[in-house]
N, CA, C and O atoms as a GROMACS GRO file, in nm:
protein
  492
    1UNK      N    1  -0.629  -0.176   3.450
    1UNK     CA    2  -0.643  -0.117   3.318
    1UNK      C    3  -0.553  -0.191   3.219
    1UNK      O    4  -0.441  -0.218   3.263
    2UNK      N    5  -0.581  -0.231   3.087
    2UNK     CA    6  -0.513  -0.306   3.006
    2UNK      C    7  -0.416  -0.242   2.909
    2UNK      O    8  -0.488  -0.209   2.815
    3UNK      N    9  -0.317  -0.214   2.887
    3UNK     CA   10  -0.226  -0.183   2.839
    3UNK      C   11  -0.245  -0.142   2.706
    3UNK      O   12  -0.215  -0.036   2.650
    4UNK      N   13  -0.304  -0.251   2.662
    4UNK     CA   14  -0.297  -0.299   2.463
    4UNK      C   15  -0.417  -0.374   2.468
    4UNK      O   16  -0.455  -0.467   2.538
    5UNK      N   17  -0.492  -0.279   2.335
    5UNK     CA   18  -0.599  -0.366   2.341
    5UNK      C   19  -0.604  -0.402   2.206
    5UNK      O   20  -0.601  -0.328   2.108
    6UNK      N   21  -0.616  -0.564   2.214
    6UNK     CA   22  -0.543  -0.665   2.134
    6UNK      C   23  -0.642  -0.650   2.019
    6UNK      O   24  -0.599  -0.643   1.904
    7UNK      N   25  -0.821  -0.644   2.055
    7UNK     CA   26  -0.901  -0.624   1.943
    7UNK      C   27  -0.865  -0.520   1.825
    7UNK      O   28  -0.866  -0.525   1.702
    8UNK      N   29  -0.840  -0.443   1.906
    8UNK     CA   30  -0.798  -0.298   1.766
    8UNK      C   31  -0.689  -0.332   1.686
    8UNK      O   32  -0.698  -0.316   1.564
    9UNK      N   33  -0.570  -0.384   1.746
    9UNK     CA   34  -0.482  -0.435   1.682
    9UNK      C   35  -0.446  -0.506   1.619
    9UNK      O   36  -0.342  -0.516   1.552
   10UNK      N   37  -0.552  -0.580   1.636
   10UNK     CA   38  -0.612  -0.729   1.510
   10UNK      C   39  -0.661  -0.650   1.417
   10UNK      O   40  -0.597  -0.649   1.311
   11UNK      N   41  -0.776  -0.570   1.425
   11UNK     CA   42  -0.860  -0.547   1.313
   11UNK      C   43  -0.776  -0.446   1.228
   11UNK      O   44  -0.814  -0.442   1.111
   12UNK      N   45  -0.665  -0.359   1.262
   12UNK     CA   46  -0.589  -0.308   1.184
   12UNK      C   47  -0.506  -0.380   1.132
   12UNK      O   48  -0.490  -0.357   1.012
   13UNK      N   49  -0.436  -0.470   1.180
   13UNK     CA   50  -0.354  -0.542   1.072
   13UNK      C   51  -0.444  -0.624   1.024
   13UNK      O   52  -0.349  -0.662   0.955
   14UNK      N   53  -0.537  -0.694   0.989
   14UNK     CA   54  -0.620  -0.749   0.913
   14UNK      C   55  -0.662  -0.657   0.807
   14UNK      O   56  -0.683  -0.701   0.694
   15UNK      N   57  -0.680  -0.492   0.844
   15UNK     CA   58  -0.716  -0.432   0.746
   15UNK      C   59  -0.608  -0.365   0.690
   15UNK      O   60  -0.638  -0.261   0.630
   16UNK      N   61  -0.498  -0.395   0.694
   16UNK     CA   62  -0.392  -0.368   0.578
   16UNK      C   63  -0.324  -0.514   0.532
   16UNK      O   64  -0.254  -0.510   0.431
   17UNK      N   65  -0.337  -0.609   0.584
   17UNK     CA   66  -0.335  -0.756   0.516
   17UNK      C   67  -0.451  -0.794   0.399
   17UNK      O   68  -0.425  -0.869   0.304
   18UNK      N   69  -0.579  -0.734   0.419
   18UNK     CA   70  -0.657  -0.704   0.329
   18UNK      C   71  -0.644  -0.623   0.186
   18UNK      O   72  -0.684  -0.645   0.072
   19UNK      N   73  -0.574  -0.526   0.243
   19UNK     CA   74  -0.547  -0.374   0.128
   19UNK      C   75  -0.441  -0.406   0.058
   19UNK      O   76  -0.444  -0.387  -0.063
   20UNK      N   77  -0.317  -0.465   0.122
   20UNK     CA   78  -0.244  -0.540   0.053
   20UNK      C   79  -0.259  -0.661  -0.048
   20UNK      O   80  -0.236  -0.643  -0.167
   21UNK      N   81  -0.302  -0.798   0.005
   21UNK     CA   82  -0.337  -0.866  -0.064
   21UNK      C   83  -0.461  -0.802  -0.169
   21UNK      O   84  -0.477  -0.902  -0.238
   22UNK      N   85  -0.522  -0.737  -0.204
   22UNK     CA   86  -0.595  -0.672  -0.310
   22UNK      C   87  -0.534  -0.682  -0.408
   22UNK      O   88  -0.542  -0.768  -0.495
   23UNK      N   89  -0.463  -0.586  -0.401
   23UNK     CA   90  -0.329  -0.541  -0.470
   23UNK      C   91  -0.251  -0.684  -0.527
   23UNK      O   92  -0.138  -0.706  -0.482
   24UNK      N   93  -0.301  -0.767  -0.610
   24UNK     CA   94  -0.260  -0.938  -0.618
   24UNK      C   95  -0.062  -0.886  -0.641
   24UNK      O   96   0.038  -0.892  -0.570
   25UNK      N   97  -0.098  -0.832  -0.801
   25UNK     CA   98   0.057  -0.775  -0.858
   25UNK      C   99   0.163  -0.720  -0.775
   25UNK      O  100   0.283  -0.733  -0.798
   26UNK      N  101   0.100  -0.643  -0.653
   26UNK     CA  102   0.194  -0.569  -0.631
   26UNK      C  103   0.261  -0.656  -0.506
   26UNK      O  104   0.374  -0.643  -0.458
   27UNK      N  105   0.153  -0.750  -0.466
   27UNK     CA  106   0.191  -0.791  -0.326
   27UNK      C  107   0.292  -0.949  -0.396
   27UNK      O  108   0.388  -0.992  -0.333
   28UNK      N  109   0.240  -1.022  -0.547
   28UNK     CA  110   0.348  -1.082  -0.610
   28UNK      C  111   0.465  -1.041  -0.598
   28UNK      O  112   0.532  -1.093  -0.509
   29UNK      N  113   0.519  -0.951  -0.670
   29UNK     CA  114   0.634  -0.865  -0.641
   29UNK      C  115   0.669  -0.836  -0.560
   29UNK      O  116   0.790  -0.839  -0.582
   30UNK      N  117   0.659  -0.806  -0.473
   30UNK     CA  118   0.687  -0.794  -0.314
   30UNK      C  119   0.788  -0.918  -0.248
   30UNK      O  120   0.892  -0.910  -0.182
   31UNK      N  121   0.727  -1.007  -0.285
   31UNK     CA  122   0.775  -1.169  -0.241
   31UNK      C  123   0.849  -1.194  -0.338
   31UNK      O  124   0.963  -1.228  -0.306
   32UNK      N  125   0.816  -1.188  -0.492
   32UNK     CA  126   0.890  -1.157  -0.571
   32UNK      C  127   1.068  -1.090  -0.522
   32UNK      O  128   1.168  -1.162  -0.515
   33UNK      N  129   1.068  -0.959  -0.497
   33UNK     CA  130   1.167  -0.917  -0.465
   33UNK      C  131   1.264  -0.954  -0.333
   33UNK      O  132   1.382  -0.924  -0.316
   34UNK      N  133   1.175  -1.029  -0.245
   34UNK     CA  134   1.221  -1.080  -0.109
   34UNK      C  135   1.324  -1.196  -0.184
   34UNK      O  136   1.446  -1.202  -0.179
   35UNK      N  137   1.237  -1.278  -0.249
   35UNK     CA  138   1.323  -1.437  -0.296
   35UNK      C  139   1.418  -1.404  -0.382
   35UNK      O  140   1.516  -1.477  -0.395
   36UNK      N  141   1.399  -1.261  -0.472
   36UNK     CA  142   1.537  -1.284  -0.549
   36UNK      C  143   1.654  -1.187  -0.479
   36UNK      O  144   1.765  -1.170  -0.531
   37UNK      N  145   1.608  -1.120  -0.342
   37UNK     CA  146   1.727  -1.057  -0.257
   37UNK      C  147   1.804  -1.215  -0.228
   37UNK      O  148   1.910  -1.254  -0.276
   38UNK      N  149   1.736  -1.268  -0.160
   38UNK     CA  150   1.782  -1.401  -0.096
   38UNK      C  151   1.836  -1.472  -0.144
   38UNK      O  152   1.921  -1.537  -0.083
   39UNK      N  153   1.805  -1.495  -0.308
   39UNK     CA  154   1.902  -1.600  -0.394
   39UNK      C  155   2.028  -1.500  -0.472
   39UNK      O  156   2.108  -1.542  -0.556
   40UNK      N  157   2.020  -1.371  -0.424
   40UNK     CA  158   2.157  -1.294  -0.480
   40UNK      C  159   2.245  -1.336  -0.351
   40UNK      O  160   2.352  -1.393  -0.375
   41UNK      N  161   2.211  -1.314  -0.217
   41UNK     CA  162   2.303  -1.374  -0.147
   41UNK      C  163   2.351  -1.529  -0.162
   41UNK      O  164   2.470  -1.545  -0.139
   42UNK      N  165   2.282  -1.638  -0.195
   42UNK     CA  166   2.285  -1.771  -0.137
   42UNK      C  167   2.402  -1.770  -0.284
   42UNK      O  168   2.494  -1.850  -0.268
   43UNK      N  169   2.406  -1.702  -0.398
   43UNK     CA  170   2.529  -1.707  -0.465
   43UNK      C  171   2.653  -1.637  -0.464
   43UNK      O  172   2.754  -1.670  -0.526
   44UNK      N  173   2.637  -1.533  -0.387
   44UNK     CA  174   2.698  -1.478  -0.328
   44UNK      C  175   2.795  -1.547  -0.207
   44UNK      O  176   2.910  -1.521  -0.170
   45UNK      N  177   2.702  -1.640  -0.165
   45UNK     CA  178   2.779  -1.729  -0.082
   45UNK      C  179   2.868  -1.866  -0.101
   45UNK      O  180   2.944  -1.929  -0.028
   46UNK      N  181   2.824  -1.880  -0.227
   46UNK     CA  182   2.876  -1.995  -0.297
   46UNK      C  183   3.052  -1.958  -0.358
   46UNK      O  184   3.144  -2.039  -0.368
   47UNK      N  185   3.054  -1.823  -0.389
   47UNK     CA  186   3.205  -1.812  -0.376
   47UNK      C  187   3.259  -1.814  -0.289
   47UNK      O  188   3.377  -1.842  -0.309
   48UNK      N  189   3.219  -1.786  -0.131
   48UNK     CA  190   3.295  -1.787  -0.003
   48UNK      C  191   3.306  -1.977   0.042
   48UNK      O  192   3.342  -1.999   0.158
   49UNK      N  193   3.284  -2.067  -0.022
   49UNK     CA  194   3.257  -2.182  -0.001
   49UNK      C  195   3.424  -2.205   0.031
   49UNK      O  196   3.517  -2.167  -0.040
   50UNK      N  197   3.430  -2.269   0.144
   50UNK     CA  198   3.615  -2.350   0.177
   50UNK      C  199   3.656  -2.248   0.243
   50UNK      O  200   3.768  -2.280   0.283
   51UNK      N  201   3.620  -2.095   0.294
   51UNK     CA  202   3.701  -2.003   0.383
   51UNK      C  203   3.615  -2.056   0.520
   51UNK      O  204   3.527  -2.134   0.556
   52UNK      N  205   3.729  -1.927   0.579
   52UNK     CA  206   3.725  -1.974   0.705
   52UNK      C  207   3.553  -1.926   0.790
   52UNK      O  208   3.526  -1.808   0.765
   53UNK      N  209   3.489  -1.967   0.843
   53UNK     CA  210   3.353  -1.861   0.879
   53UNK      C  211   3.378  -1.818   1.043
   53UNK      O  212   3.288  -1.784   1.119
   54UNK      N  213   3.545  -1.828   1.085
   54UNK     CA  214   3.547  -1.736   1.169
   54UNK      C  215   3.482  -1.604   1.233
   54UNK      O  216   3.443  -1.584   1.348
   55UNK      N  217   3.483  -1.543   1.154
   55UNK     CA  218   3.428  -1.389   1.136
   55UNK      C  219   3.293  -1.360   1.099
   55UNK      O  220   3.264  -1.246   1.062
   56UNK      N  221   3.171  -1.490   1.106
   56UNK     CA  222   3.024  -1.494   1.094
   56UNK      C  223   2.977  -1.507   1.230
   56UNK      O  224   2.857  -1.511   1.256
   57UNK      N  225   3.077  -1.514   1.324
   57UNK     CA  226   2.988  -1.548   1.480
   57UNK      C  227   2.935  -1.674   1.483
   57UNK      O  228   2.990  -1.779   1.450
   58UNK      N  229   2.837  -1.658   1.521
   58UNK     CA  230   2.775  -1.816   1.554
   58UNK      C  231   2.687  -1.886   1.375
   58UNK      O  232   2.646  -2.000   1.354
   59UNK      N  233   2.687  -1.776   1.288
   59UNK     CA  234   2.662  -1.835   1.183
   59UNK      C  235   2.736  -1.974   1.115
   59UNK      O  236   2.858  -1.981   1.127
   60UNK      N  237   2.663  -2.084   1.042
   60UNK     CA  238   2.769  -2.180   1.002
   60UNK      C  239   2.779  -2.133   0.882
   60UNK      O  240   2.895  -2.166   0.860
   61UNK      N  241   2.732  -2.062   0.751
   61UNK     CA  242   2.775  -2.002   0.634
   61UNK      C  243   2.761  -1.876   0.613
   61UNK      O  244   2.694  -1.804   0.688
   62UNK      N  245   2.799  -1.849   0.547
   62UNK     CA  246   2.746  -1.677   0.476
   62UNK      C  247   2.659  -1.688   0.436
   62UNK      O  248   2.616  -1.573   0.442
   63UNK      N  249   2.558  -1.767   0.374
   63UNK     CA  250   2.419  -1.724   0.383
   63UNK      C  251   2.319  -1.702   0.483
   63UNK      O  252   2.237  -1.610   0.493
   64UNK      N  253   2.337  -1.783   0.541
   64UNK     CA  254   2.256  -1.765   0.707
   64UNK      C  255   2.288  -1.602   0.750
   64UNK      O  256   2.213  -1.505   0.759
   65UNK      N  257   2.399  -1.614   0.767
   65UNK     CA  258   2.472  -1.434   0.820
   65UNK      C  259   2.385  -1.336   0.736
   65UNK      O  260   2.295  -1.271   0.790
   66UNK      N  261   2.409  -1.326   0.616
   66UNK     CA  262   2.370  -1.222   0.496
   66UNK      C  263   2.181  -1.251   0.487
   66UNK      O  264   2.107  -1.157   0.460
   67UNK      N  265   2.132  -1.377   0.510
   67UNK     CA  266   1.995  -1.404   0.520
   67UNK      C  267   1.926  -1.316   0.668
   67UNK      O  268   1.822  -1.250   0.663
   68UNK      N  269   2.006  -1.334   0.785
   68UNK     CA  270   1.966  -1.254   0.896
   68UNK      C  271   1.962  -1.127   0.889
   68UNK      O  272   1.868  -1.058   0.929
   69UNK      N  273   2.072  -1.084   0.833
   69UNK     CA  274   2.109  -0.914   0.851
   69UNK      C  275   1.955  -0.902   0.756
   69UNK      O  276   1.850  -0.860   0.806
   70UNK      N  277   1.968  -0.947   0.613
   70UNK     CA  278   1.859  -0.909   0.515
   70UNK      C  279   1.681  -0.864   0.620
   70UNK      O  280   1.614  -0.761   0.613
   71UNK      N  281   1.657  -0.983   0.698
   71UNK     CA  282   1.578  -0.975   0.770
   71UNK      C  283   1.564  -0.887   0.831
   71UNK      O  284   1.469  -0.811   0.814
   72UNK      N  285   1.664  -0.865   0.931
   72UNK     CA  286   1.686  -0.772   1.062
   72UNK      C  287   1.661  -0.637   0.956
   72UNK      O  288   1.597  -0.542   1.001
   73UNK      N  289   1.698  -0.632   0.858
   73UNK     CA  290   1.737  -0.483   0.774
   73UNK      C  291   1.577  -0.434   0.727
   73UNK      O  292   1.537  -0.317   0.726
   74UNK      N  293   1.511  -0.539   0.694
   74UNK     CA  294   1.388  -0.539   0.676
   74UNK      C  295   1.306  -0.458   0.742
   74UNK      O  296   1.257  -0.352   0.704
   75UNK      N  297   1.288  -0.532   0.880
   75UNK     CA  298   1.190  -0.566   1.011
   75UNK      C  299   1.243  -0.402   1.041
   75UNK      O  300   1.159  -0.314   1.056
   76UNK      N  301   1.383  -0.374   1.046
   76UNK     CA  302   1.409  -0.186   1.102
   76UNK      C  303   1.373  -0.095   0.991
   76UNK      O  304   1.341   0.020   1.022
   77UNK      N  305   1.373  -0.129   0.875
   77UNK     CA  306   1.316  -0.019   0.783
   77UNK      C  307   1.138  -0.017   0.810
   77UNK      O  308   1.078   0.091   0.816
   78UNK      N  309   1.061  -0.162   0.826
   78UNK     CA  310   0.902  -0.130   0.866
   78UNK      C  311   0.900  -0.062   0.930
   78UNK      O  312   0.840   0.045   0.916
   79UNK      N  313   0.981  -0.108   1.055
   79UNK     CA  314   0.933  -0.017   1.204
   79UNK      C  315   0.964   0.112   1.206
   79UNK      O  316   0.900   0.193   1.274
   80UNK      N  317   1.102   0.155   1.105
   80UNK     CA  318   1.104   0.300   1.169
   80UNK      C  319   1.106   0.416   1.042
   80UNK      O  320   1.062   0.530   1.056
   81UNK      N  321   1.161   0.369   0.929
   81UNK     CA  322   1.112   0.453   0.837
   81UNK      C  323   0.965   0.443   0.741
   81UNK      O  324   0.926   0.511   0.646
   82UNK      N  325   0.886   0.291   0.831
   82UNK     CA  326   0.799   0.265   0.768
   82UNK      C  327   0.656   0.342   0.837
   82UNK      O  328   0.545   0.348   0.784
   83UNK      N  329   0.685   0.383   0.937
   83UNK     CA  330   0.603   0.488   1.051
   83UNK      C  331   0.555   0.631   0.968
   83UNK      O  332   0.438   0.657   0.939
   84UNK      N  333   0.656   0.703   0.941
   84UNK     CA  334   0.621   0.792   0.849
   84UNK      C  335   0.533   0.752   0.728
   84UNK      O  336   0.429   0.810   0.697
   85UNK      N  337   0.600   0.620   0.646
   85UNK     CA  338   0.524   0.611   0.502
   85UNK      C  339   0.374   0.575   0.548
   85UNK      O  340   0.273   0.603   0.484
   86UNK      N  341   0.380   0.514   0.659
   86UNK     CA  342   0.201   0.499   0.721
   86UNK      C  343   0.136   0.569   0.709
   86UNK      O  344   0.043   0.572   0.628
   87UNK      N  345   0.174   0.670   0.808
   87UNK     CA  346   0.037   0.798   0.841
   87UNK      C  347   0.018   0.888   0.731
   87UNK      O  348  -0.071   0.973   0.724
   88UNK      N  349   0.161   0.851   0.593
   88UNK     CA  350   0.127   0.950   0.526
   88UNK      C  351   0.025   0.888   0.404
   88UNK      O  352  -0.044   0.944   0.318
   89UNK      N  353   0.046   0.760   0.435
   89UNK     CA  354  -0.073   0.693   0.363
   89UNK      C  355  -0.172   0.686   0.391
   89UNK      O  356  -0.260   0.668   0.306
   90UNK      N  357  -0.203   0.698   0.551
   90UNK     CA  358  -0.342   0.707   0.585
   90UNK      C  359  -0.422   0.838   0.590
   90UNK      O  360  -0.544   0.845   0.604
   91UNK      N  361  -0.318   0.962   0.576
   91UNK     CA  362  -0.364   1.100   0.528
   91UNK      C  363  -0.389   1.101   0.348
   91UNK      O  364  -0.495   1.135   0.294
   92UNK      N  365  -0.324   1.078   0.310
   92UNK     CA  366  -0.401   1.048   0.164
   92UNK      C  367  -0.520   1.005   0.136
   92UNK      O  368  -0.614   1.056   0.075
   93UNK      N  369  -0.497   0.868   0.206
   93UNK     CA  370  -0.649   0.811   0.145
   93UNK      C  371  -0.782   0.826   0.259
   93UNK      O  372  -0.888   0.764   0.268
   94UNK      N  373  -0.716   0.953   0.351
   94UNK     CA  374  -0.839   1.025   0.416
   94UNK      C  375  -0.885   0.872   0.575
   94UNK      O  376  -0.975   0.873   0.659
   95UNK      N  377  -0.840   0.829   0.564
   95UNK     CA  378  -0.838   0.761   0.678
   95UNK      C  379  -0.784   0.828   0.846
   95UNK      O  380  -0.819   0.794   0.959
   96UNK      N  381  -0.718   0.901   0.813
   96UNK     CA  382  -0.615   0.937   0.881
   96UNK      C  383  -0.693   0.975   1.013
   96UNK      O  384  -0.665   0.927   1.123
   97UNK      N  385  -0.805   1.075   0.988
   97UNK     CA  386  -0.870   1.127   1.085
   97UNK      C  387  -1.002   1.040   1.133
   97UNK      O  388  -1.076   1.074   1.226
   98UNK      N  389  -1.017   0.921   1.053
   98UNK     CA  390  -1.130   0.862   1.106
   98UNK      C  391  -1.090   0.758   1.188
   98UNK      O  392  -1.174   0.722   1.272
   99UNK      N  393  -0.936   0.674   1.185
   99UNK     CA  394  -0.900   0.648   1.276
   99UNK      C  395  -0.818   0.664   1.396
   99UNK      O  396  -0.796   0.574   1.477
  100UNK      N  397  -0.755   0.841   1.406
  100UNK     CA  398  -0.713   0.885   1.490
  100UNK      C  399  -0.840   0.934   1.636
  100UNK      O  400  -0.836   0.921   1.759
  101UNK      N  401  -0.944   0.992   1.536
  101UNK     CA  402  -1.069   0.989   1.674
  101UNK      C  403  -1.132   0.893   1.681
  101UNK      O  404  -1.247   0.912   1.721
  102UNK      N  405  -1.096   0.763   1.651
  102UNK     CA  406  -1.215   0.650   1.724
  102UNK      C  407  -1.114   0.654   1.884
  102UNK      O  408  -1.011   0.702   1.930
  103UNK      N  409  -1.219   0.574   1.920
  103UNK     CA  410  -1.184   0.546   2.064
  103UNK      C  411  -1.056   0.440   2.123
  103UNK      O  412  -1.068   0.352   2.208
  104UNK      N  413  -0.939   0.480   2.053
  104UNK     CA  414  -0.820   0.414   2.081
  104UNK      C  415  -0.729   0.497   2.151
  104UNK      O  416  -0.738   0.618   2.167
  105UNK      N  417  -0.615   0.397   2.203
  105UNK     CA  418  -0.507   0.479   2.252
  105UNK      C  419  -0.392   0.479   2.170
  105UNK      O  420  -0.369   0.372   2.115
  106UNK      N  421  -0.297   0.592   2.143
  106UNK     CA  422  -0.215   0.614   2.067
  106UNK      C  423  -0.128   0.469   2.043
  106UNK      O  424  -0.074   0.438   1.936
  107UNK      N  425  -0.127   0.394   2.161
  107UNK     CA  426   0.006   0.272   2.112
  107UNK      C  427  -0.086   0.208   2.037
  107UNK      O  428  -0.051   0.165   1.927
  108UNK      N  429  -0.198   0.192   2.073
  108UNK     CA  430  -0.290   0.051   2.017
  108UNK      C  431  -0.287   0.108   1.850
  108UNK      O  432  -0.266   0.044   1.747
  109UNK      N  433  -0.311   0.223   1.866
  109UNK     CA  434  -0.271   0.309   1.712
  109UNK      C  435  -0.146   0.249   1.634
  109UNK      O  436  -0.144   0.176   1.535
  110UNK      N  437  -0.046   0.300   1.708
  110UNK     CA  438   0.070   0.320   1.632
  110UNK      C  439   0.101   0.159   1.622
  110UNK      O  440   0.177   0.136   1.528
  111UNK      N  441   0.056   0.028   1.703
  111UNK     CA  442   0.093  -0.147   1.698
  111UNK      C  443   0.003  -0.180   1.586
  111UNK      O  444   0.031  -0.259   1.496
  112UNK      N  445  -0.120  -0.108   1.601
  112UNK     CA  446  -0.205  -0.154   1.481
  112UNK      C  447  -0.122  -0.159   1.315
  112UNK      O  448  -0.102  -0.249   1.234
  113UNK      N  449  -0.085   0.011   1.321
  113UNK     CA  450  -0.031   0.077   1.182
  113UNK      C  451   0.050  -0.001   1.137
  113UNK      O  452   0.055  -0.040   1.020
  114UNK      N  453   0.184  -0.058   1.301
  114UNK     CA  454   0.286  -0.119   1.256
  114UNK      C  455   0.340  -0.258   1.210
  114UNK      O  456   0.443  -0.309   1.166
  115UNK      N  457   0.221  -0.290   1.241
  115UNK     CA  458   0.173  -0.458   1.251
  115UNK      C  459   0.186  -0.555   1.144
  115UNK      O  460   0.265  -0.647   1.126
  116UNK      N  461   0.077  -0.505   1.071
  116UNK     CA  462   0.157  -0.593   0.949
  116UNK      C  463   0.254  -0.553   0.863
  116UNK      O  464   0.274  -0.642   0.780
  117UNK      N  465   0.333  -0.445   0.846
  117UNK     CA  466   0.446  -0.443   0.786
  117UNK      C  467   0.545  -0.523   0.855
  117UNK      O  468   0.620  -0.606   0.804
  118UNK      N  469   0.537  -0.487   0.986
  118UNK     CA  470   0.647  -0.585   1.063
  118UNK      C  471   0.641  -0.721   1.014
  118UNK      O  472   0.739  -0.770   0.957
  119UNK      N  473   0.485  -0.817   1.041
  119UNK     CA  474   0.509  -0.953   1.011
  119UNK      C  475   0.518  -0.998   0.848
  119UNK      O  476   0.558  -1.106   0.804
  120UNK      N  477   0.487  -0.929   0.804
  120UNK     CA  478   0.497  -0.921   0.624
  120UNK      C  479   0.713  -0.951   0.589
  120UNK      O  480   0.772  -1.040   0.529
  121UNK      N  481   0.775  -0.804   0.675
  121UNK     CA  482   0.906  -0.759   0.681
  121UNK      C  483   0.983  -0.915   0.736
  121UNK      O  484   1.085  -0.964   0.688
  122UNK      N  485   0.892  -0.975   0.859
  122UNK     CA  486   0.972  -1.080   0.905
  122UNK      C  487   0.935  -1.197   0.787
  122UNK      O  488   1.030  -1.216   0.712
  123UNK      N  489   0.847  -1.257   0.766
  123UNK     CA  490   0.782  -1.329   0.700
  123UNK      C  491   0.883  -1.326   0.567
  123UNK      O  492   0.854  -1.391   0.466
   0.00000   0.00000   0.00000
């Protein structure tokens, strides 16, 4: 028996990579707001220039460090407070129940829902 079935999980993130990109403005902004998080750090890092980066771990600057966390901070807000904003979007726009009784299993559900926010969040 197969675990994950990979078809469903394609066609749901395709169909919110779709619903998104629609949306031209909003999904601009989006990326929009990603690049100018990223260039508040990379100046942010430009005053730490000549200290020590002891205290970054294996990072070689403070941007790399502050660029990861940004990511990592991302990728955990899709996955776990972004779960709720899902289903409550897919109860709105009445989806909710037409793809809870098709013939899926709850994970293939819940990988589908989570799917492209995740690679959008990493991206």
């Amino acid at each position: 028996m197969k675990l994950v079935n990979s078809t469903v999980i394609a066609a749901l993130i395709r169909r919110d990579r779709l619903i998104v990109t629609s949306y031209r403005l909003s999904f601009v902004l989006e990326l929009f707001h990603g690049i100018v998080g990223l260039a508040l750090y990379f100046f942010i890092s430009k005053t730490f220039e000549g200290f020590s980066s002891s205290d970054l771990g294996a990072a070689p600057t403070y941007f790399a460090f502050a660029a990861v966390g940004v990511v990592m901070g991302g990728v955990l807000d899709a996955t776990s407070s972004g779960v709720g904003y899902r289903i409550r979007e897919e109860q709105v726009t009445g989806t909710l129940e037409a793809v809870s009784t098709a013939p899926v299993t709850s994970l293939d559900l819940c990988l589908g829902l989570m799917g492209f926010p995740f690679f959008f969040a990493s991206a």
